[in-house]
Each structure stands twice: as structure tokens, then as C-alpha cells.
PyMOL commands that place a pseudoatom at each C-alpha (Angstrom):
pseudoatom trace, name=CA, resn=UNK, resi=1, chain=A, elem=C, hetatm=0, pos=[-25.548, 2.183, -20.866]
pseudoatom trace, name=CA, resn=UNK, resi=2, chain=A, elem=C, hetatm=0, pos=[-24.753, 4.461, -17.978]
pseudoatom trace, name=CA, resn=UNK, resi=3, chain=A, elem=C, hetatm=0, pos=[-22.260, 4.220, -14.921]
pseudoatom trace, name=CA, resn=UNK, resi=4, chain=A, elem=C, hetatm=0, pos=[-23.487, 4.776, -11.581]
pseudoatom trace, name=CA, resn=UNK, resi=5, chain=A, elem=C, hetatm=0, pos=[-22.520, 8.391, -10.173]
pseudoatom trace, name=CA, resn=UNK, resi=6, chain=A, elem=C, hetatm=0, pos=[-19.041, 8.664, -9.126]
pseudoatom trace, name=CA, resn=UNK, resi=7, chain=A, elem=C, hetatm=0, pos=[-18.515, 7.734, -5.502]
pseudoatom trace, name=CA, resn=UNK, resi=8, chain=A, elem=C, hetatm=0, pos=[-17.220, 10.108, -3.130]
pseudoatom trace, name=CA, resn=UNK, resi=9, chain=A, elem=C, hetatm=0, pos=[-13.502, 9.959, -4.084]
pseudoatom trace, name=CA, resn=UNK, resi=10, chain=A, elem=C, hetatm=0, pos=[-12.144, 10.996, 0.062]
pseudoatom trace, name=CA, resn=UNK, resi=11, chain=A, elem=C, hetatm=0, pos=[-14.311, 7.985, 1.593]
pseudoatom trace, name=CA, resn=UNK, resi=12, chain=A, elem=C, hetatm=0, pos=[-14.291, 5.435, -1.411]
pseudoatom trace, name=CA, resn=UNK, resi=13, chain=A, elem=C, hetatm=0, pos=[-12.925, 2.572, 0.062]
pseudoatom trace, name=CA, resn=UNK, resi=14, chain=A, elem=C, hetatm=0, pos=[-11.275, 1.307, -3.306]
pseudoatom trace, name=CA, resn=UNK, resi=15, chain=A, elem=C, hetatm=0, pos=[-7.954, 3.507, -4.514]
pseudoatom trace, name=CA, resn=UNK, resi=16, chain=A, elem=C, hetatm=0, pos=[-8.805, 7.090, -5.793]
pseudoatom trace, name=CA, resn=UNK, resi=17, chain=A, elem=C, hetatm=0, pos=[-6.964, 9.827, -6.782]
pseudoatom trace, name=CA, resn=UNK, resi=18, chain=A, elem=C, hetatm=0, pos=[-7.898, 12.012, -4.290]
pseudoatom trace, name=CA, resn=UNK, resi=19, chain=A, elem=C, hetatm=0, pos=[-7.228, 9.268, -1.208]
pseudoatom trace, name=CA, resn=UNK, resi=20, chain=A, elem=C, hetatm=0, pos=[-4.135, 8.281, -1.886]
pseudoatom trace, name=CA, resn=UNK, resi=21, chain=A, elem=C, hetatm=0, pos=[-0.369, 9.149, -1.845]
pseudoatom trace, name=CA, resn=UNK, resi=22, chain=A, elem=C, hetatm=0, pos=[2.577, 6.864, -3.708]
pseudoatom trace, name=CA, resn=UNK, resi=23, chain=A, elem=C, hetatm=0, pos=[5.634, 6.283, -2.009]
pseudoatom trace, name=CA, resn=UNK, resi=24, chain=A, elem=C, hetatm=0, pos=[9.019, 5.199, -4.277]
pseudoatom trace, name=CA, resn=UNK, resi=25, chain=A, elem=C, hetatm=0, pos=[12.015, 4.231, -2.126]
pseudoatom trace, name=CA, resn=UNK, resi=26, chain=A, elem=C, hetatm=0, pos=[15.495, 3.317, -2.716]
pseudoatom trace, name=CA, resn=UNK, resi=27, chain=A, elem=C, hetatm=0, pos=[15.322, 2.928, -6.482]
pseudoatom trace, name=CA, resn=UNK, resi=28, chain=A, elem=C, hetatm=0, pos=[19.386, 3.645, -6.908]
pseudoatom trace, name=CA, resn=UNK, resi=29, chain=A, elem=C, hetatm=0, pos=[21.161, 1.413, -9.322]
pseudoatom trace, name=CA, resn=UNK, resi=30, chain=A, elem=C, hetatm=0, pos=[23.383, -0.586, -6.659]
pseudoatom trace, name=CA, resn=UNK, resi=31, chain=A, elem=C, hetatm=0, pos=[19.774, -1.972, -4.892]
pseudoatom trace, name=CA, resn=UNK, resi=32, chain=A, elem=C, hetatm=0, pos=[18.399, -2.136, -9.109]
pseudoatom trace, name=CA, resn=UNK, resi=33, chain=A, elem=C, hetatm=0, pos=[21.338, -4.456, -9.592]
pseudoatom trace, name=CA, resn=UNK, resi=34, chain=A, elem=C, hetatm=0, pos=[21.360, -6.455, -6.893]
pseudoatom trace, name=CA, resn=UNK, resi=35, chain=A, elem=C, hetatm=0, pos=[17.918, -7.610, -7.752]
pseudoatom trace, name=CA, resn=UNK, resi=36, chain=A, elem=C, hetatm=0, pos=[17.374, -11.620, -8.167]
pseudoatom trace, name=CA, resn=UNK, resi=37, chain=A, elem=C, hetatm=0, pos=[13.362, -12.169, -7.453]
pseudoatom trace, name=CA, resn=UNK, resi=38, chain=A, elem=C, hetatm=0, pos=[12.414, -10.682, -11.382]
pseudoatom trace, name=CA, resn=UNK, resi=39, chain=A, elem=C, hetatm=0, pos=[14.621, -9.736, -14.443]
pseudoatom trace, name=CA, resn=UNK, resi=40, chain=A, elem=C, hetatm=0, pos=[15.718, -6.063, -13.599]
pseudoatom trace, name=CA, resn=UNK, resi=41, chain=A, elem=C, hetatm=0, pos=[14.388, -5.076, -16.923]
pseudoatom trace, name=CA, resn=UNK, resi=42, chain=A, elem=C, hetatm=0, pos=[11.103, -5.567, -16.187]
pseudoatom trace, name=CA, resn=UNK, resi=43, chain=A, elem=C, hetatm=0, pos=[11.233, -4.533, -12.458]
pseudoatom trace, name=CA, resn=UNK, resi=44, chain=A, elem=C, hetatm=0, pos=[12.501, -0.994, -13.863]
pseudoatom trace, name=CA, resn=UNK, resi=45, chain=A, elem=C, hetatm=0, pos=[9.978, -0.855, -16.143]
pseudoatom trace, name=CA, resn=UNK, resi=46, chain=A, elem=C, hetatm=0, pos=[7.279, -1.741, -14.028]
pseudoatom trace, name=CA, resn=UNK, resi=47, chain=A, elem=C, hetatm=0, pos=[8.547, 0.803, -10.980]
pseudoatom trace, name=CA, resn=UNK, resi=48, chain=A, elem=C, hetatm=0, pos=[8.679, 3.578, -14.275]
pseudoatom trace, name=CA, resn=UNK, resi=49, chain=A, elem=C, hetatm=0, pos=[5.130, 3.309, -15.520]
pseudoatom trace, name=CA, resn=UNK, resi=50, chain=A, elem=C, hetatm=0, pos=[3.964, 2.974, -12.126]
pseudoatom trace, name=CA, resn=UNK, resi=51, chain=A, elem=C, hetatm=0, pos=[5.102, 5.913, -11.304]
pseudoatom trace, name=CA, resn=UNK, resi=52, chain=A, elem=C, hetatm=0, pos=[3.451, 7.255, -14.751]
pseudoatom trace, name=CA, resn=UNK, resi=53, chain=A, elem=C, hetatm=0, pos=[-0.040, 5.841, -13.494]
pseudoatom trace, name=CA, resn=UNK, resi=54, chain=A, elem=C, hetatm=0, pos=[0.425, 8.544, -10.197]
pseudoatom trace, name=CA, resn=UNK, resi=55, chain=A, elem=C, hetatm=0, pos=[1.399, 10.989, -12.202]
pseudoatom trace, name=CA, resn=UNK, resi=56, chain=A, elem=C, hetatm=0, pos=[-1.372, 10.580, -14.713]
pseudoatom trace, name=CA, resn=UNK, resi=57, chain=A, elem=C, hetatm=0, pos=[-3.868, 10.912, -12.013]
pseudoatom trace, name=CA, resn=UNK, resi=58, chain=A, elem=C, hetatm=0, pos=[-1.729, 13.554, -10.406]
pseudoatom trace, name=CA, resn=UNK, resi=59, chain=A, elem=C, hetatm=0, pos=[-1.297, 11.250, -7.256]
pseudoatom trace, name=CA, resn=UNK, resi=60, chain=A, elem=C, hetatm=0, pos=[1.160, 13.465, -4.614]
pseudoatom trace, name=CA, resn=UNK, resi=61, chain=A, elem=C, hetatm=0, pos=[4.542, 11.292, -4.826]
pseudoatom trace, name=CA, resn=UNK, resi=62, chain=A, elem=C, hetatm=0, pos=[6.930, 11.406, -1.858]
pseudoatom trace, name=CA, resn=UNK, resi=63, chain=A, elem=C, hetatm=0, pos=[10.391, 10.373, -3.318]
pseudoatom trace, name=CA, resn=UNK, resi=64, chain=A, elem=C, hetatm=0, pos=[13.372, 9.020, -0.952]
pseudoatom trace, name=CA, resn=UNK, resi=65, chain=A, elem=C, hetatm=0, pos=[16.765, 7.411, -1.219]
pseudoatom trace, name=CA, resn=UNK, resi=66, chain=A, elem=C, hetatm=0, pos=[19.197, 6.180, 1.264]
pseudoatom trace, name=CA, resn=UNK, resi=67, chain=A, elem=C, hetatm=0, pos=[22.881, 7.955, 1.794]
pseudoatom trace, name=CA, resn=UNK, resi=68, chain=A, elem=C, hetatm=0, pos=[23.451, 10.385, -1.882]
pseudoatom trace, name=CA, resn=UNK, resi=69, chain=A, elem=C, hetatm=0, pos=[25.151, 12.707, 0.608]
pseudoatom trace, name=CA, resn=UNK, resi=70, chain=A, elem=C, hetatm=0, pos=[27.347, 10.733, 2.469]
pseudoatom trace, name=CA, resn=UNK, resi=71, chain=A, elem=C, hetatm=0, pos=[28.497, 9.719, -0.722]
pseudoatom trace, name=CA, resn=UNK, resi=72, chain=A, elem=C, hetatm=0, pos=[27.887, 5.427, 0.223]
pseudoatom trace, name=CA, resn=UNK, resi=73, chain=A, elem=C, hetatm=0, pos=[25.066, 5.250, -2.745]
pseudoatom trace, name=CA, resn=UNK, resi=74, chain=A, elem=C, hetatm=0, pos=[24.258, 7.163, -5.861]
pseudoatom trace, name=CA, resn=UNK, resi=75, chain=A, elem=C, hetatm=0, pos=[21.089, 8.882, -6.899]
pseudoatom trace, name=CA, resn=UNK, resi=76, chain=A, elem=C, hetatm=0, pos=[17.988, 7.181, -7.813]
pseudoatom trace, name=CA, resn=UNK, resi=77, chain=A, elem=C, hetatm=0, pos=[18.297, 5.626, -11.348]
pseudoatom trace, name=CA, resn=UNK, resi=78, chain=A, elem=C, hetatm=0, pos=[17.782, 7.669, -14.211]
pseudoatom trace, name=CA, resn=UNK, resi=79, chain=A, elem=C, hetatm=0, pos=[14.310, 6.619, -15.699]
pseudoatom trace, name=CA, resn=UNK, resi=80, chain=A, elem=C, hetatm=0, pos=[12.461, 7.688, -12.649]
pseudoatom trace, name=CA, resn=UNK, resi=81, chain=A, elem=C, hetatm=0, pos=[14.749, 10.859, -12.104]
pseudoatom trace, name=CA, resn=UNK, resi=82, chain=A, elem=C, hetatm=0, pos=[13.791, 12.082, -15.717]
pseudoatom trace, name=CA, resn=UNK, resi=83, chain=A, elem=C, hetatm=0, pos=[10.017, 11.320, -14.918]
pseudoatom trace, name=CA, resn=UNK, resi=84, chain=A, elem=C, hetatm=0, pos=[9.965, 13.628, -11.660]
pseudoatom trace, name=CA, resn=UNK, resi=85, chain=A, elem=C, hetatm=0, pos=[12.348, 16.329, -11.828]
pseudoatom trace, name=CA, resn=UNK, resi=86, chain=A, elem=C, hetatm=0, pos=[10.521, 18.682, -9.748]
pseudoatom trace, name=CA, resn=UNK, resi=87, chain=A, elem=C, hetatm=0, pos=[9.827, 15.848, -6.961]
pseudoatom trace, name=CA, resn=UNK, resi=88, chain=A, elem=C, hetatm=0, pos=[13.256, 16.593, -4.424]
pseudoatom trace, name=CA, resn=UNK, resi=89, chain=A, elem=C, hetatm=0, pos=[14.633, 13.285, -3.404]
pseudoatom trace, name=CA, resn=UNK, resi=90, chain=A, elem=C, hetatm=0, pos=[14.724, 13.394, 0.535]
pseudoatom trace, name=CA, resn=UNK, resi=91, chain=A, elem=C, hetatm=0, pos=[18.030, 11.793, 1.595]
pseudoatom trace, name=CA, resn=UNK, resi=92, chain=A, elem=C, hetatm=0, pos=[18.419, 10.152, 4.391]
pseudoatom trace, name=CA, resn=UNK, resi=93, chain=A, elem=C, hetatm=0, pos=[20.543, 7.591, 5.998]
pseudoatom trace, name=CA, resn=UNK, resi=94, chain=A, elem=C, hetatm=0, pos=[18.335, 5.455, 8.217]
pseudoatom trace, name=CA, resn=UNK, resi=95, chain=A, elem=C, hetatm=0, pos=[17.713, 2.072, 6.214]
pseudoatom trace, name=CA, resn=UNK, resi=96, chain=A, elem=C, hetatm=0, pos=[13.788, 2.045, 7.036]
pseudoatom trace, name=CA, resn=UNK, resi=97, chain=A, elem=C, hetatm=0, pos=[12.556, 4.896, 5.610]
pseudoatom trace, name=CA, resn=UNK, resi=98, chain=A, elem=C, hetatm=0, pos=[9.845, 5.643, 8.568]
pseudoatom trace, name=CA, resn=UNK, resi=99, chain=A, elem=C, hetatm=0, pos=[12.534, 6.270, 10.850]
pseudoatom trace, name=CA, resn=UNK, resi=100, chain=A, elem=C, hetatm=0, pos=[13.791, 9.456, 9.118]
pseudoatom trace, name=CA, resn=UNK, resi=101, chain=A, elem=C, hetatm=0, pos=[11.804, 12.358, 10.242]
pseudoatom trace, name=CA, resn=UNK, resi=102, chain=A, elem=C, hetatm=0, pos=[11.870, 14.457, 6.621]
pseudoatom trace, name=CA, resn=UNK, resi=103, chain=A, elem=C, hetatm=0, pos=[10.550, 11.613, 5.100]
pseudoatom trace, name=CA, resn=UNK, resi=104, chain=A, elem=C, hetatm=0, pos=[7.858, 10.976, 7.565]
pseudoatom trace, name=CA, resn=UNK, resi=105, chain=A, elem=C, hetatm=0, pos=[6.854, 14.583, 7.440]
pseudoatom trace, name=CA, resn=UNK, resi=106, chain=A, elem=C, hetatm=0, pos=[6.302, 14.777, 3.681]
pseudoatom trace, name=CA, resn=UNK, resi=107, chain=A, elem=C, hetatm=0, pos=[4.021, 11.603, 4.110]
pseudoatom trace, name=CA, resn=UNK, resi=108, chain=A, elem=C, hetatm=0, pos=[2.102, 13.377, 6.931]
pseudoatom trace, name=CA, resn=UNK, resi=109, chain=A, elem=C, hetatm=0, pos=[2.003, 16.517, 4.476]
pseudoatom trace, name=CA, resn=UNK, resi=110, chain=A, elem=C, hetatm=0, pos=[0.143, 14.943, 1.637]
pseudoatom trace, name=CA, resn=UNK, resi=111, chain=A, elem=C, hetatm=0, pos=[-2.695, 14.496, 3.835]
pseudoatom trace, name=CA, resn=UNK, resi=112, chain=A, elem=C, hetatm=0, pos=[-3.696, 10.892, 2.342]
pseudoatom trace, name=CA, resn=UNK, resi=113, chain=A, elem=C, hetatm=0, pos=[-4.521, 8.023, 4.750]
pseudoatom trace, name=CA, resn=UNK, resi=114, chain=A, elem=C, hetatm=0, pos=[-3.871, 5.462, 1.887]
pseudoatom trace, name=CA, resn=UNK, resi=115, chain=A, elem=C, hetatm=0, pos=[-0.857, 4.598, 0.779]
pseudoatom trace, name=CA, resn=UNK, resi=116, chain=A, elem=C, hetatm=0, pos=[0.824, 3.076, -2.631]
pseudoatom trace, name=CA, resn=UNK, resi=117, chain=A, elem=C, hetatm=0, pos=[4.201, 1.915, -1.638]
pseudoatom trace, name=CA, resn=UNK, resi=118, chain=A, elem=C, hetatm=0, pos=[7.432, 0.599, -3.784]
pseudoatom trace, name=CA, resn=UNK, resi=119, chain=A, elem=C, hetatm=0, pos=[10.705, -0.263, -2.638]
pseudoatom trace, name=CA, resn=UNK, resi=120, chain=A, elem=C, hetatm=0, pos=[13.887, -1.841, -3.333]
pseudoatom trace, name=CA, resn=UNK, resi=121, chain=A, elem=C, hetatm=0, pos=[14.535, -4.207, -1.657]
pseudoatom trace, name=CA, resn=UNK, resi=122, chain=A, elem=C, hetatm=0, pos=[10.906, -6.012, -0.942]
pseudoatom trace, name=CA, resn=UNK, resi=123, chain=A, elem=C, hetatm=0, pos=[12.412, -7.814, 2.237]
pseudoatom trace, name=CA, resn=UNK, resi=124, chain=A, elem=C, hetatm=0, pos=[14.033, -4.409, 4.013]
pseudoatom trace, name=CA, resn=UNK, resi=125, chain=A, elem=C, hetatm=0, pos=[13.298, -1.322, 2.917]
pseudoatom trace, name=CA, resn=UNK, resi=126, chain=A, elem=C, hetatm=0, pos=[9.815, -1.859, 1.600]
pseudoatom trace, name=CA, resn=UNK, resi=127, chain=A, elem=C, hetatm=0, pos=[8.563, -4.023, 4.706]
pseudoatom trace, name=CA, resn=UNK, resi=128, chain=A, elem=C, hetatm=0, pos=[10.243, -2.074, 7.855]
pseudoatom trace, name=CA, resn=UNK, resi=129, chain=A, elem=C, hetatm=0, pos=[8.189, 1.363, 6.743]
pseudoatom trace, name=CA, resn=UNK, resi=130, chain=A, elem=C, hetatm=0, pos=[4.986, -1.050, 5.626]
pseudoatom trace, name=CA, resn=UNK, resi=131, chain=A, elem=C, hetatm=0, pos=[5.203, -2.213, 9.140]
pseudoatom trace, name=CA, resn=UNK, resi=132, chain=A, elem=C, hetatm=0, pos=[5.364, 1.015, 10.876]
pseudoatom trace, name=CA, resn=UNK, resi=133, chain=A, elem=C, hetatm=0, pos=[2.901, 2.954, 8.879]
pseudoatom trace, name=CA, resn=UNK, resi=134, chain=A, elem=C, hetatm=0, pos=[0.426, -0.144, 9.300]
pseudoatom trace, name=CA, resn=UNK, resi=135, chain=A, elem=C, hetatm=0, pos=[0.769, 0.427, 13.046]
pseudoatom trace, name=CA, resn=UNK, resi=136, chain=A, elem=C, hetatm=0, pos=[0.317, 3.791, 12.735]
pseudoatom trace, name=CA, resn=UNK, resi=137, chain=A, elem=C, hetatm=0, pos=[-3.329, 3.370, 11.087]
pseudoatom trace, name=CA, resn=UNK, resi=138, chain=A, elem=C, hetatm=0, pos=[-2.295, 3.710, 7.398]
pseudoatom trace, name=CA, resn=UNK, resi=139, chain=A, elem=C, hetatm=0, pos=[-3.941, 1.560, 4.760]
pseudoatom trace, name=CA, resn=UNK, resi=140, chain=A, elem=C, hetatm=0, pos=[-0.997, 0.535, 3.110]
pseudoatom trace, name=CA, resn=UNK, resi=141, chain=A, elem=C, hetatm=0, pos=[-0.696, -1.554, -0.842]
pseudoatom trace, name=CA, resn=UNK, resi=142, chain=A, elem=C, hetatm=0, pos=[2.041, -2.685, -2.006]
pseudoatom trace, name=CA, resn=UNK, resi=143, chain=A, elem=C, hetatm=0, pos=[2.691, -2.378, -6.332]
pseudoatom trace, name=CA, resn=UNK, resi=144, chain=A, elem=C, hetatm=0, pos=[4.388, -6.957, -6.090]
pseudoatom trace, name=CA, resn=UNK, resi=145, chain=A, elem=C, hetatm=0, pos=[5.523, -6.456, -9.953]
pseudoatom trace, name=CA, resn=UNK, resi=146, chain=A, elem=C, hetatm=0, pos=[7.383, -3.233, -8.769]
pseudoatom trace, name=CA, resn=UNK, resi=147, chain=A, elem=C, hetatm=0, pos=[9.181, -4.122, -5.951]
pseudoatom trace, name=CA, resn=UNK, resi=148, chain=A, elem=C, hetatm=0, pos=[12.139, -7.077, -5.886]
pseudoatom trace, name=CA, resn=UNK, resi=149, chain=A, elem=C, hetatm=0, pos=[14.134, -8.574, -3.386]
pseudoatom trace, name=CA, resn=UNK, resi=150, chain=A, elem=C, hetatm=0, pos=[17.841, -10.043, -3.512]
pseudoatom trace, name=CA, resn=UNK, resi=151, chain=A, elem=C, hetatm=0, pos=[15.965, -13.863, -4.360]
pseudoatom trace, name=CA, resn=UNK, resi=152, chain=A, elem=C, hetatm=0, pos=[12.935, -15.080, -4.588]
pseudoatom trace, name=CA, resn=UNK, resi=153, chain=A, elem=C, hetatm=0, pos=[12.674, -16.495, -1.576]
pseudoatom trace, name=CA, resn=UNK, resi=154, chain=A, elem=C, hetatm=0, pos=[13.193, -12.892, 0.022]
pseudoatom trace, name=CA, resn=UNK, resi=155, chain=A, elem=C, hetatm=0, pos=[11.254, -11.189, -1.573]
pseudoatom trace, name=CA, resn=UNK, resi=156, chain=A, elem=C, hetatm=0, pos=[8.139, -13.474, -0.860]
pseudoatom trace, name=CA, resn=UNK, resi=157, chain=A, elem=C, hetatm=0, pos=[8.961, -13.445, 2.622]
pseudoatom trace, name=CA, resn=UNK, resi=158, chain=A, elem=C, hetatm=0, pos=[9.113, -9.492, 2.930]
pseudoatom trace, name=CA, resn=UNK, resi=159, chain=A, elem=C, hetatm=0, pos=[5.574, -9.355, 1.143]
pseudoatom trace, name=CA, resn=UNK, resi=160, chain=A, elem=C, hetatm=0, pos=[4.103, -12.409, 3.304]
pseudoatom trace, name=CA, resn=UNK, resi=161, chain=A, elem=C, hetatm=0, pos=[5.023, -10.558, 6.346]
pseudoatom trace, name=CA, resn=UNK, resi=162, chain=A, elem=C, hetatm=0, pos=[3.483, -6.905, 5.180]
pseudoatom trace, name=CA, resn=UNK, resi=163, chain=A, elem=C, hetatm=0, pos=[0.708, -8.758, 4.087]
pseudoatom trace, name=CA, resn=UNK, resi=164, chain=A, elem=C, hetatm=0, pos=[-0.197, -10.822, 7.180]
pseudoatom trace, name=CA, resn=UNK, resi=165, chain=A, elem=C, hetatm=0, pos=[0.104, -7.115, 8.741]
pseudoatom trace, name=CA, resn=UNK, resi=166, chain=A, elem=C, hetatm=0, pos=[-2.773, -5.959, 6.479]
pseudoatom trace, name=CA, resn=UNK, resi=167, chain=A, elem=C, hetatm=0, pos=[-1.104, -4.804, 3.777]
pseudoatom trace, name=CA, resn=UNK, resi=168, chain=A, elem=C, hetatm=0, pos=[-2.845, -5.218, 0.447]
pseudoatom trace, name=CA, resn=UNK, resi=169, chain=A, elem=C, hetatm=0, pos=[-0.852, -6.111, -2.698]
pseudoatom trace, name=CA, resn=UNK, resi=170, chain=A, elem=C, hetatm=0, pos=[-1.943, -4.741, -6.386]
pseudoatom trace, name=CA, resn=UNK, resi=171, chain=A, elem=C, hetatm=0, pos=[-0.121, -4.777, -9.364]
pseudoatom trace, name=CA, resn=UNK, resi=172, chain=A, elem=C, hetatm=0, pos=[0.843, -2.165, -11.684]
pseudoatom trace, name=CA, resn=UNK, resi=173, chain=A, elem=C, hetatm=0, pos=[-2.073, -2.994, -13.938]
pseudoatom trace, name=CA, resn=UNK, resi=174, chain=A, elem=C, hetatm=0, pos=[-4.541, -2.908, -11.125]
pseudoatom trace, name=CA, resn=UNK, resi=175, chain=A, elem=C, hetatm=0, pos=[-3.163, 0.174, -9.811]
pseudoatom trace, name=CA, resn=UNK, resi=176, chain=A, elem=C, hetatm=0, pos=[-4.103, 2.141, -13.537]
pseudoatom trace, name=CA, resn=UNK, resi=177, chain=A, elem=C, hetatm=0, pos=[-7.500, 0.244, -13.609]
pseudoatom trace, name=CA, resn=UNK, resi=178, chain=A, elem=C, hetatm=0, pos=[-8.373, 0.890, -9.938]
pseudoatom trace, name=CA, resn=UNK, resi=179, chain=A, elem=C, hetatm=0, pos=[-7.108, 5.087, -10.345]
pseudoatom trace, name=CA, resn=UNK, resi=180, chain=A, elem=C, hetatm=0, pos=[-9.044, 5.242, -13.692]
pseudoatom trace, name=CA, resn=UNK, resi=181, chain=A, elem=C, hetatm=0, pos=[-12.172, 2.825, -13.017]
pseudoatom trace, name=CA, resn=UNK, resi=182, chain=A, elem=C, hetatm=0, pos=[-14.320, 4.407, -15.491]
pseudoatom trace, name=CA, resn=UNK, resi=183, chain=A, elem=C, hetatm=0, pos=[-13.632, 5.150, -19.581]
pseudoatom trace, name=CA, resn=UNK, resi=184, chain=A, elem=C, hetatm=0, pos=[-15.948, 8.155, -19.421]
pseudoatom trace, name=CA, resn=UNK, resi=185, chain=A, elem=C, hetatm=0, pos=[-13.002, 10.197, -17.283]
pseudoatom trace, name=CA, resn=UNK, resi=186, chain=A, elem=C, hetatm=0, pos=[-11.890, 11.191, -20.468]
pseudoatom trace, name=CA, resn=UNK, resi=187, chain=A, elem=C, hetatm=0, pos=[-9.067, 13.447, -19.217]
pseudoatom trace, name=CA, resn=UNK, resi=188, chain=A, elem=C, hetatm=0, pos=[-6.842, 10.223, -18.218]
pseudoatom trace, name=CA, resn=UNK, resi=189, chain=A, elem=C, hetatm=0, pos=[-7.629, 8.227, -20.934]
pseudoatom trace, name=CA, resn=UNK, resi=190, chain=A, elem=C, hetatm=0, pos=[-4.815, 8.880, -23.034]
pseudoatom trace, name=CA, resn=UNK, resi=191, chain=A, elem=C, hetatm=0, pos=[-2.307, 8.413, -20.323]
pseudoatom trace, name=CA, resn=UNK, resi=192, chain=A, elem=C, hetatm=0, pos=[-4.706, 5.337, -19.297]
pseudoatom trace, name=CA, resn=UNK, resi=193, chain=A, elem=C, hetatm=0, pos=[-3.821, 3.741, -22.697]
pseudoatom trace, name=CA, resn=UNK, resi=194, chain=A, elem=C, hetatm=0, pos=[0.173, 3.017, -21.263]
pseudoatom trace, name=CA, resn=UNK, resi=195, chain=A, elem=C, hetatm=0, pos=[-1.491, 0.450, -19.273]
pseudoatom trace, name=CA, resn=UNK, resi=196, chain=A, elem=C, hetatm=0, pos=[-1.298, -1.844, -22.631]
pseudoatom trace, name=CA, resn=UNK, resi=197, chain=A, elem=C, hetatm=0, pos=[2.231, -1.715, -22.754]
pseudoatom trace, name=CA, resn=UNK, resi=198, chain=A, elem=C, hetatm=0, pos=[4.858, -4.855, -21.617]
pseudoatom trace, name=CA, resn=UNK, resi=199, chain=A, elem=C, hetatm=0, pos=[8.138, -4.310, -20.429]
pseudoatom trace, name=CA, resn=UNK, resi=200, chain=A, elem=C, hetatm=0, pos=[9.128, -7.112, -23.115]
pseudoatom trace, name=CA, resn=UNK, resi=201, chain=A, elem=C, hetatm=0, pos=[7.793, -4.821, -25.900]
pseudoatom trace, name=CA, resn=UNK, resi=202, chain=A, elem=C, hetatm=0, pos=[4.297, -6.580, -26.824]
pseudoatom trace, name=CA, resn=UNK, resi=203, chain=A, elem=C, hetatm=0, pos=[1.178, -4.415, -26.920]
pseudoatom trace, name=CA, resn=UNK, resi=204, chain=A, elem=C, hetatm=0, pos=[-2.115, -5.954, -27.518]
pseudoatom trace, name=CA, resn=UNK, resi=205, chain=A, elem=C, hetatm=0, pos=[-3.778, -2.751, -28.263]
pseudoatom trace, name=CA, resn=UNK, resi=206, chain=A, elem=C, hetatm=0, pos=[-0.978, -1.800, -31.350]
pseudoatom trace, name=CA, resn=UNK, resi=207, chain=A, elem=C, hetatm=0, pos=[-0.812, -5.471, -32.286]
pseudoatom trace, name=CA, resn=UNK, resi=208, chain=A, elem=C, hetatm=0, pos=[-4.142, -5.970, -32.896]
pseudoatom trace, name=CA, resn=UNK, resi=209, chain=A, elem=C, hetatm=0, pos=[-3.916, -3.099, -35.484]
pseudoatom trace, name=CA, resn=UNK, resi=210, chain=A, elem=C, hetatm=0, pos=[-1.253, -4.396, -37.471]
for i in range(1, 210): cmd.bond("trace and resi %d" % i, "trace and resi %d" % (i + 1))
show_as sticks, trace
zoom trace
């Protein structure tokens, strides 16, 4: 029982840890809130262990929010501020993140043509910079269970248009399966394991121990 050699992790066409970058946009509690297309609760969870999976894998993580300094909007919510307090926060004021030159930069910086992107809301601020990176030769997948819209109906029409673009959506489980693909990479396999949990609490892998 043997896996095949690793594929080269640059040119594999699937998600790797070494092709990709992860974008996280707007999480600040007024979008959080105003979130009808899932129950906040899980959305925050979801967007939190999402970001675990890229750190995990030590995928590069280019953080933004929209007008901290101009005092209109307050910093990005707690959770994900506690999980990446050495990531800055590039502030900006431009309500599609593409169109703000610091943030464009630090997604030209990390080198990666591939890119895992979250947003709040799913409608605006997730599909305007989907849109533009597309155009501008990016392979871009969108994390659906991490990103919300203001209803339903919005956010299914801001991942039907990214997606008829050629965006790809995953989920937060398929993001940790595709970055880890193999139980011999020991090294991740411990963080690996946080794939199991729910954001309503159940955990197959604890419960079936009990």
C-alpha cells in the first residue's frame, strides 16, 4: 500500500501549498452581522478554521478590510484577528478590493497564480475582485461555506456570476483535504485532524470514541 510520488507541488493542477495564496476580505462585525444567506455562527466558524487550514499548510495570507481609518467600520472580528496577529490588515477604502493598489501589490508579492478567496459579502466584495483577478489570468476558488451574502438569493447570485467567470467553488472541507491529500505528510496531520470539527459542536472522530 503505497502512494504514488508526490506531484510537482508549483505545476500540480489541483490546490497545493506551494501554488496557492488565501485571500480574507472584509470580515468586520457590521458585514458579520448583516449576514442572512447562513447562520452567522457557522459562517464565522467556517471563515476561522479556514483560515486555520492556510495556516496549517503555511499558505501566504493577504488580509484586507474596508475603511478602519476613516473611522466608517471597525476592525476585522476578533476570532480571525487572534489567529493572525502578525498578518497587517491593509486598509483601504475602495469597496472592491482589486481596486486598491496595497492590496493588489501584496497579492502580486506572494508570487502564487492560484488563488483561495473569502469575502463578506458574497454578492460585492467577494465577486468584484473574483472578477478582476479572473481577467487578469488568476485561477481563482471560492471557500461557498465561508462566504455569505445579505440573503440567499444574493449570495447565490454573486457566486453564479464568479462562477460562470471560471471561478471554482470548494468548501472548507475540500480545501483541508485538497492542501493535505495524503496521510503520510505527517507534519500536518495533527492540524489536519480540525477538519472533523462542526461549527454546531459534533465531531465524528471524538464521538465515535465515547
Amino acid at each position: 500500500m503505497a502512494s504514488e510520488p508526490i506531484r510537482d507541488p508549483n505545476s500540480d493542477h489541483l490546490l497545493t501549498p506551494e501554488n496557492c495564496a488565501f485571500l480574507l476580505i472584509d470580515y468586520q462585525p457590521v458585514q458579520v452581522s448583516s449576514i442572512r444567506s447562513m447562520p452567522q455562527e457557522e459562517l464565522v466558524f467556517n471563515i476561522v478554521h479556514s483560515v486555520k487550514a492556510a495556516l496549517n499548510y503555511n499558505v501566504p495570507i493577504v488580509h484586507t478590510a474596508v475603511n478602519i481609518a476613516t473611522g466608517k467600520n471597525k476592525p476585522p472580528i476578533q476570532p480571525l484577528m487572534d489567529l493572525l496577529p502578525k498578518t497587517p490588515v491593509i486598509d483601504r477604502t475602495s469597496i472592491n478590493a482589486w481596486e486598491d493598489r496595497d492590496f493588489k501589490k501584496a497579492v502580486e508579492a506572494t508570487g502564487r497564480k492560484k488563488l483561495i478567496m473569502t469575502a463578506l459579502w458574497t454578492e460585492v466584495c467577494l465577486t468584484f475582485p473574483a472578477l478582476d483577478a479572473l481577467k487578469e489570468g488568476y485561477e481563482v476558488y471560492v471557500v461557498a461555506d465561508a462566504v455569505g451574502g445579505t440573503s440567499t438569493t444574493a449570495h447565490e447570485m454573486g457566486l453564479r456570476r464568479v462562477e460562470q467567470a471560471g471561478a471554482k467553488m470548494i468548501s472548507r472541507t475540500m480545501l483541508w483535504c485538497e492542501l493535505q491529500r495524503d496521510w503520510n505528510r505527517e507534519k500536518t496531520v495533527p492540524g489536519f485532524m480540525d477538519v472533523f470539527e462542526n461549527w454546531d459542536g459534533f465531531n465524528p472522530e471524538k464521538n465515535s470514541k465515547n
